[in-house]
C-alpha positions as CSV (number, residue, x, y, z in Angstrom):
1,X,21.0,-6.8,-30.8
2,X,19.1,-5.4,-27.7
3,X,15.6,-5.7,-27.5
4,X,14.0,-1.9,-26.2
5,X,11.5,-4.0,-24.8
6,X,13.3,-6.0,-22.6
7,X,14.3,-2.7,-20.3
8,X,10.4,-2.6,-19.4
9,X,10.1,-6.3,-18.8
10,X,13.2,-7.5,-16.8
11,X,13.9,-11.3,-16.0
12,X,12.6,-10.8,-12.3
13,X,9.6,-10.2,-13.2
14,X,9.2,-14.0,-15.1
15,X,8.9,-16.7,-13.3
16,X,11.4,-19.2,-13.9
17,X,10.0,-23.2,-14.4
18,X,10.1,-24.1,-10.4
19,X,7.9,-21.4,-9.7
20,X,10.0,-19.0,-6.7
21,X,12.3,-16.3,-8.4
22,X,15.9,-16.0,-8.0
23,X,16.8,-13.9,-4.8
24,X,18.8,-11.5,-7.0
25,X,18.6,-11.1,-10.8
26,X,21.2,-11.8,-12.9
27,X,20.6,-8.2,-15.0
28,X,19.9,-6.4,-11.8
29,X,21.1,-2.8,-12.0
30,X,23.4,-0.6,-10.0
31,X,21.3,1.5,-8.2
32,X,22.3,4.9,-5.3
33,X,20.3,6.7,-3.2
34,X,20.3,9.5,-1.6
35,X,18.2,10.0,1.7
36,X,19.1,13.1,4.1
37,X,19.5,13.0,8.0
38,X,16.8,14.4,9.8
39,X,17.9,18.1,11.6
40,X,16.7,18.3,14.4
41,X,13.2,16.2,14.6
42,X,10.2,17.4,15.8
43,X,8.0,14.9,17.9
44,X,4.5,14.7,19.0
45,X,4.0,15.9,22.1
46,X,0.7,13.8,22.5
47,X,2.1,10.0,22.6
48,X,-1.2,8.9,21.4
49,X,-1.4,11.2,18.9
50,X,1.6,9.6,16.9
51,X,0.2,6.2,17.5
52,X,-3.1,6.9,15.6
53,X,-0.4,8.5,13.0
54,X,1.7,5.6,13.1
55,X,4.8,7.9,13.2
56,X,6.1,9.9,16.0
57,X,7.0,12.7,13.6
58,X,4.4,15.5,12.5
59,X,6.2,16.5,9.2
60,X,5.6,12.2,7.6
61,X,2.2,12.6,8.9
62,X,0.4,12.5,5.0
63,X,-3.0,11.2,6.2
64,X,-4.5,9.0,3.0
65,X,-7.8,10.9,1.9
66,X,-8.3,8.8,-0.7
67,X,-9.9,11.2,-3.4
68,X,-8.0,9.6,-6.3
69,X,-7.3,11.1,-9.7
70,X,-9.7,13.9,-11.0
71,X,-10.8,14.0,-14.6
């Protein structure tokens, strides 16, 4: 019978005896994705501006502001 349990701990994440995991698990699932051309891009205009960025594209600028979760 299957274990519920063993969806949330899959055999990837043990570490077999040598140590180094298997490139691909045996149980690893089917996945798809689905990730949408960008229409027409906008770039910086300010070449230095996207390298302090690190992207030349103003709408993936999310600056980290690190406030964390609020209680």
């Amino acid at each position: 019978m299957f274990k519920y349990e063993e969806t949330f701990n899959p055999s990837f994440l043990k570490k077999p005896s040598g140590g180094i995991p298997a490139p691909l698990p045996d149980d690893a699932a089917v996945t798809m994705a689905y990730v949408p051309f960008q229409q027409h891009p906008v770039l910086y205009d300010d070449t230095m501006a996207g390298l302090c960025a690190g992207t030349i594209f103003p709408e993936l600028d999310k600056p980290f502001l690190g406030g964390g979760a609020q209680k």
